[in-house]
C-alpha positions in Angstrom: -45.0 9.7 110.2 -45.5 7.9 107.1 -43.5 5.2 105.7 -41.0 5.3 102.8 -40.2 2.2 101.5 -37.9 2.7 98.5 -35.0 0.0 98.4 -31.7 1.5 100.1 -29.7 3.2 97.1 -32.1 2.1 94.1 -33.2 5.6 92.1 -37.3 5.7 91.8 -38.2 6.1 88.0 -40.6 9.2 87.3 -43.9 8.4 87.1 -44.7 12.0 85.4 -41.8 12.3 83.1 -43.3 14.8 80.1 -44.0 12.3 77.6 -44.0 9.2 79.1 -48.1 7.6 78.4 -46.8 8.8 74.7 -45.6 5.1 75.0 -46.0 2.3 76.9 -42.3 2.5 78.9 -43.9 3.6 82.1 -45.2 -0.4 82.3 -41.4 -1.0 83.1 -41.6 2.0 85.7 -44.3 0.3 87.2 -43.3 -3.2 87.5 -40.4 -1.0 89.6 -42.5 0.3 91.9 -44.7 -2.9 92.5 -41.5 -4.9 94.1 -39.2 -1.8 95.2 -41.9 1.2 96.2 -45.9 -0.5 95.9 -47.6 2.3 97.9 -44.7 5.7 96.9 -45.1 8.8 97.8 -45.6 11.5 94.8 -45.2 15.0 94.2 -45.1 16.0 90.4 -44.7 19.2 89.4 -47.7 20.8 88.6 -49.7 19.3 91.4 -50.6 21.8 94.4 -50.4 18.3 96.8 -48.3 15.2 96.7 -50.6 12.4 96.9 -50.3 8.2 97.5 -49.1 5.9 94.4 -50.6 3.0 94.6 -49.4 0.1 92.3 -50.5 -3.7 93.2 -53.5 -5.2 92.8 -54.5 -6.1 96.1 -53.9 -2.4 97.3 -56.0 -1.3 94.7 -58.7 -3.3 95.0 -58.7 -2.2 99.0 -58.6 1.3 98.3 -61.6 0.9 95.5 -63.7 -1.0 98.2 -63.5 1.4 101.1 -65.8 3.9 100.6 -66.2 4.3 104.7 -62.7 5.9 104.9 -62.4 6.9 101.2 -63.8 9.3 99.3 -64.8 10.1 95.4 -66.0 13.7 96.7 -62.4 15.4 96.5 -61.9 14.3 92.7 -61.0 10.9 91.4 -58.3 12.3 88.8 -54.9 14.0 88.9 -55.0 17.4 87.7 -59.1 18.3 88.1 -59.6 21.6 89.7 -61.1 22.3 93.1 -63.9 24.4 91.4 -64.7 21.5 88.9 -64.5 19.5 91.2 -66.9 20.6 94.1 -69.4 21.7 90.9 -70.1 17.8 90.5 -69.3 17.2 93.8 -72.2 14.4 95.0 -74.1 15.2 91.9 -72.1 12.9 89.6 -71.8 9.3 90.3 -68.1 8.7 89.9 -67.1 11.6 92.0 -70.2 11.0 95.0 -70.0 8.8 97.9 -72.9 7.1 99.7 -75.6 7.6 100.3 -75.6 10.1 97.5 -74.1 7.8 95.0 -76.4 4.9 96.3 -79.5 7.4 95.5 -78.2 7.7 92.0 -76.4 4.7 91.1 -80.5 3.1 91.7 -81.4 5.2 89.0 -78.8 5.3 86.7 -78.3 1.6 86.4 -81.7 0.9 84.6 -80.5 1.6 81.1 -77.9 -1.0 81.3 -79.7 -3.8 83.1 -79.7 -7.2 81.8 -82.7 -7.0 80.0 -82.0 -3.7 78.4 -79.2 -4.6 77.3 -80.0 -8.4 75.4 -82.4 -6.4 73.5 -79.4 -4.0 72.8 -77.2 -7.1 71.4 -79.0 -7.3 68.0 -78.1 -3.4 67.3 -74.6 -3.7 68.7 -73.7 -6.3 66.4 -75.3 -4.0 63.2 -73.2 -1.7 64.2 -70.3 -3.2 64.6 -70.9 -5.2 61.0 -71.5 -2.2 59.3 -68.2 -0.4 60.6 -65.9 -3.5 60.0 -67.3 -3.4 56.5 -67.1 -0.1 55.8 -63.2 -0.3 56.7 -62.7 -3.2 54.4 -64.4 -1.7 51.5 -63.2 2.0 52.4 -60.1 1.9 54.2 -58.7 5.0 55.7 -55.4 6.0 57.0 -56.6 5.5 60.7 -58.2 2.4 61.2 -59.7 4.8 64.8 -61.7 7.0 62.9 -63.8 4.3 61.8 -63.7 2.4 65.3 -65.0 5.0 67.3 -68.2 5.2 65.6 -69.0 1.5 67.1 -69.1 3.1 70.8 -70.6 6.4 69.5 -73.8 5.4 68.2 -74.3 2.3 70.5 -74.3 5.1 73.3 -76.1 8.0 71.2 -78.2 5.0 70.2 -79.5 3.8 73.9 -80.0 7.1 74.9 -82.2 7.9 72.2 -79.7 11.0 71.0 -81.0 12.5 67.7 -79.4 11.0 64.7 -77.7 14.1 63.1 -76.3 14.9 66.3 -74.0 11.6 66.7 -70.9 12.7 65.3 -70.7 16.4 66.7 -71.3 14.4 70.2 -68.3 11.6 69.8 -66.1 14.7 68.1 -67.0 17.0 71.9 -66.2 14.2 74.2 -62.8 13.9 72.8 -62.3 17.1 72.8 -63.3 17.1 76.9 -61.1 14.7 77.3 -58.3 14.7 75.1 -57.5 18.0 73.8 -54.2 19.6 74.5 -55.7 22.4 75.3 -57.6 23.6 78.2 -59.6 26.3 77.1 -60.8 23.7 74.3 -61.9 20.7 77.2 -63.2 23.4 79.6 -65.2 24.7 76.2 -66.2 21.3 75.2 -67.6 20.3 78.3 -69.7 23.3 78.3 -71.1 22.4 75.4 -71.8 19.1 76.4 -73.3 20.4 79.5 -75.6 23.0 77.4 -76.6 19.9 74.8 -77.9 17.7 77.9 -79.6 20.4 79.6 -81.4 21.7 76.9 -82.6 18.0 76.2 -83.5 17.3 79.5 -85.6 20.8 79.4 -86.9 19.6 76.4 -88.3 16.4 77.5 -89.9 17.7 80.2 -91.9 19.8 78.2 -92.8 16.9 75.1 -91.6 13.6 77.1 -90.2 12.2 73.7 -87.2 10.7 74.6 -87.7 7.2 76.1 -84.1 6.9 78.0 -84.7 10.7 79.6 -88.8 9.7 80.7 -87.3 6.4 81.7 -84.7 7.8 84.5 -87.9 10.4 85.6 -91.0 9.0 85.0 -91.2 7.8 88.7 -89.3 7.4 91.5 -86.5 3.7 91.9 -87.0 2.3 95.6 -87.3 6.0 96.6 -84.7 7.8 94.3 -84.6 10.5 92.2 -82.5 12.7 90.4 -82.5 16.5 90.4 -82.4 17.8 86.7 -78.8 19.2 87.4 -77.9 15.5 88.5 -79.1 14.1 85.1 -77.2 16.3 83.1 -73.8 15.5 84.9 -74.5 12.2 84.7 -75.9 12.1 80.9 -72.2 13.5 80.7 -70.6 10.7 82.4 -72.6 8.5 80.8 -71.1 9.6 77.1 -67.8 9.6 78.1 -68.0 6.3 79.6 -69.9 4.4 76.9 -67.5 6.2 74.2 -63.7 6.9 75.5 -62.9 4.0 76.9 -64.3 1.1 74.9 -62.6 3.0 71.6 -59.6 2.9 73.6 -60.0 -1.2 74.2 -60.9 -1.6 70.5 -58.1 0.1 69.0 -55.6 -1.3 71.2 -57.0 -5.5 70.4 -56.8 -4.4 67.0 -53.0 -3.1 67.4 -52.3 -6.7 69.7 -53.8 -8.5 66.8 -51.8 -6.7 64.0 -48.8 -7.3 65.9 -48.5 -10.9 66.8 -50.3 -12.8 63.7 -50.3 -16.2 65.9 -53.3 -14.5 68.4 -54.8 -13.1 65.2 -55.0 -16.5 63.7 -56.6 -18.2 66.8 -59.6 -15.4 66.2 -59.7 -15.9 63.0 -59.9 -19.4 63.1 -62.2 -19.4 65.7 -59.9 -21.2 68.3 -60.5 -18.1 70.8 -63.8 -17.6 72.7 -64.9 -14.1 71.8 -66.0 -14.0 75.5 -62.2 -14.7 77.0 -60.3 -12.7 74.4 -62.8 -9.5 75.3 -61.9 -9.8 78.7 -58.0 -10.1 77.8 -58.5 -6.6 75.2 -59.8 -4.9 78.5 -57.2 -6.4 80.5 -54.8 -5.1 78.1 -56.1 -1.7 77.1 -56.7 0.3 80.8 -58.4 2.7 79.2 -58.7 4.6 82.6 -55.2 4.7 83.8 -55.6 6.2 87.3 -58.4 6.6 89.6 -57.9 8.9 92.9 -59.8 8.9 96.6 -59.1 11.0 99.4 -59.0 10.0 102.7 -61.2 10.4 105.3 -59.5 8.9 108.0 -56.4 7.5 108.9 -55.5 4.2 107.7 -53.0 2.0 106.1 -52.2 0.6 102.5 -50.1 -1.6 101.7 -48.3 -1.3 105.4 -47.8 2.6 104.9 -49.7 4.8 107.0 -52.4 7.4 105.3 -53.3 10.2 106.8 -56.6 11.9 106.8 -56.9 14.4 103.7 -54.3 12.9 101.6 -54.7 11.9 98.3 -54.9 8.4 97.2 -54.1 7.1 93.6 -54.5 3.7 92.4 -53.0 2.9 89.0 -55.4 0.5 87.1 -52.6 -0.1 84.6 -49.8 -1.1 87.3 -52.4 -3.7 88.9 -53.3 -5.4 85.8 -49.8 -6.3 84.8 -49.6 -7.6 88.9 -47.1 -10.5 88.5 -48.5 -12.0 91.6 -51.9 -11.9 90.2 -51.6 -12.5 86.3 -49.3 -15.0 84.6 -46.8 -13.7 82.0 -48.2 -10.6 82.6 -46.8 -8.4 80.1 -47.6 -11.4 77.3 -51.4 -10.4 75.1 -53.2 -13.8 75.6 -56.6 -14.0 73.8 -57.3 -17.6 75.7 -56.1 -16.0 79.3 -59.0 -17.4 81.6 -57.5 -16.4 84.7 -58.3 -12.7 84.4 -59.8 -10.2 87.2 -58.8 -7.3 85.6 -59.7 -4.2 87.4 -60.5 -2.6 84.2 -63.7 -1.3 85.2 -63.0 -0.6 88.8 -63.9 -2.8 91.5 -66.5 -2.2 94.7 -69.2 0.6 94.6 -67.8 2.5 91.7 -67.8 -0.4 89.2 -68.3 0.9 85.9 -72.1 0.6 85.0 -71.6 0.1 81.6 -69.5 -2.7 82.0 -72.0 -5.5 80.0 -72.0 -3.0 77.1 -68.7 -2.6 76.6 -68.3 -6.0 76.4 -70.9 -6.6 73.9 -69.3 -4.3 71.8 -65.7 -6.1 72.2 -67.0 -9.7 72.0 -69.5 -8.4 69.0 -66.0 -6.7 67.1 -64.1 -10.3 67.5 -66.7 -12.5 66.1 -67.2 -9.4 62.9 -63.7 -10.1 62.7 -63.7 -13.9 62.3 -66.7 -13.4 60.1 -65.4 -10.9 57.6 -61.4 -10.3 57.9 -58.4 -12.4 56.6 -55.6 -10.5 57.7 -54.4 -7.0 59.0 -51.7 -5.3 58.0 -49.8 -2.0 59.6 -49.4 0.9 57.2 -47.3 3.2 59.7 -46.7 3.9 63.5 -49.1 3.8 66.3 -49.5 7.2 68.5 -50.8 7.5 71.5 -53.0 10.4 73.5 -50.6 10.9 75.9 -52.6 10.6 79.1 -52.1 9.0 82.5 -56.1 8.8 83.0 -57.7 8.0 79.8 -54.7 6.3 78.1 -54.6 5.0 74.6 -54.3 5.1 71.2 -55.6 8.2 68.6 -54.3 7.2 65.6 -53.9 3.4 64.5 -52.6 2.9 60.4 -54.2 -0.3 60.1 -55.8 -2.1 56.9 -58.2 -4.8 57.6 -58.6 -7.2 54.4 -61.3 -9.1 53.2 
């Protein structure tokens, strides 16, 4: 039998109320479950299965490190389709386990090694200087569709993506992952699909793109991907490097807007670009919810899984974790006691982890070097989504 642990007579807030990641309310809902309900039991509608909620940061970081009992293989987000699913299925990184995801994980991590990525910091921070300048001298009416171009082309960039094709990629892997409508993500994904695997075809042929010969030329410690692995991955890769650090950019930027005192200690240079990035990531959980399966029976958090059942780990809940972060629910750009779980923790930790930090760090100090103030023209909306959560449209004015 598994355990319920709900308080006697206290009412269990919804988790999946329609609307709810339009706002930031469910914090409250999970601050509710971390001391009444930490490892809950959930069956929204919609869902053919109920499934684990897990909500403190010590369970989450114990499910994310067990990948003998857990696994990525069955999906690792709510709502994915069993035929979606077992498509990618040990042929893309965040949904293998080992030693499939060892095998490619060897591979995949070259581009975003140390030394790739130093030389990388000099372009990061063009980028990022010609953006912030472009929104002082230009402003817009959404402050986002000028940020997301700094996570576009650093990505498009390092993969060596043809210029012309840059915006039509950053406009598809929103549309994958944040349309309201299936038929357009299915359809955008497609496309995405088609893009890689006609460039991976491509290179074969003319072995002109650098990032595709680099990942093929020759086998990593005996690995090697299959060309239907690379695409998948090439995938991941985009929507990595672009979704989430747009996510963490806009929401700093909304944090800094909002409470002038943490806008003046970046502006006056009182706040090390290095500790405020990791306090936007902190802040931003740009990837909500991650999901395992179980393999085997075990326990988390004192409540008894069964093999087959679904795990969920919710990345916001554990980095608001009262027993793990001070003041919690205060934005804190000189936090220094900060092990988010922003990018994951154990095998799955996200392997562009250094880059989206350059990009953060390199967006502060463009900040302190060319803005004065913010201001807020209008109201903040977000996506809507309890797996890649944030902002998509942000009224902001930066001034010179």
């Amino acid at each position: 039998m598994t355990e319920q642990r709900t308080a006697p007579g206290a009412t269990a807030p919804d988790l999946f109320e329609p609307g709810l990641f339009a706002g930031t309310g469910f914090y409250e809902r999970f601050a509710w479950y971390r001391a009444n309900d930490p490892v809950s039991w959930q069956h929204p509608a919609g869902e053919p299965e109920g499934f684990w909620s897990v909500t403190r940061y010590h369970d989450v970081v114990a499910v994310h490190r067990d990948t003998t009992r857990m696994s990525s293989t069955g999906g690792m987000r709510l709502g994915s389709t069993e035929r979606a699913v077992s498509a990618v299925a040990n042929k893309m990184l965040i949904v293998a386990d080992p030693p499939d995801h060892t095998r490619m994980k060897r591979v995949l991590i070259q581009p975003f090694s140390n030394d790739v990525l130093s030389r990388a910091e000099q372009y990061v921070e063009q980028v990022v200087a010609d953006v912030v300048e472009t929104a002082v001298r230009r402003p817009g009416p959404d402050l986002i569709a000028q940020l997301e171009r700094i996570p576009t082309d650093v990505i498009c960039a390092i993969m060596g993506l043809p210029r012309a094709d840059w915006e039509w990629i950053g406009r598809k892997t929103t549309d994958a992952f944040e349309s309201p409508s299936e038929v357009q993500r299915i359809t955008a994904n497609g496309e995405i699909f088609k893009y890689f695997s006609d460039l991976v075809r491509e290179n074969r042929r003319t072995g002109a793109n650098a990032f595709v010969s680099g990942l093929t030329a020759q086998d990593t410690g005996g690995a090697r991907l299959t060309d239907e692995e690379l695409v998948f991955n090439f995938s991941g890769i985009l929507a990595g490097g672009n979704e989430t650090t747009r996510f963490t950019l806009a929401a700093l930027t909304l944090q800094l807007v909002e409470q002038p005192d943490q806008l003046a200690r970046v502006l006056s240079g009182e706040a090390d670009p290095a500790v405020a990035t990791e306090e936007a990531l902190r802040w931003s959980v740009p990837g909500m919810h991650v999901m395992r399966t179980a393999t085997e029976a075990l326990r988390v958090g004192g409540v008894e899984v069964e093999p087959g059942q679904r795990v969920v780990t919710w990345i916001g809940s554990a980095n608001r974790d009262e027993e793990v972060f001070a003041e919690p629910d205060t934005f804190d750009v000189g936090r220094t006691e900060n092990r988010h779980l922003s990018f994951g923790a154990g095998r799955h930790m996200c392997l562009g982890s250094r880059l989206a930090r350059l990009e953060v760090a390199a967006y502060l100090r463009t900040l302190r070097r060319l803005v004065r103030a913010m201001t807020l023209e209008g109201e903040p909306r977000y996506n809507g989504s309890n797996f890649t959560w944030g902002l998509n449209e942000l009224p902001v004015v930066l001034h010179a």
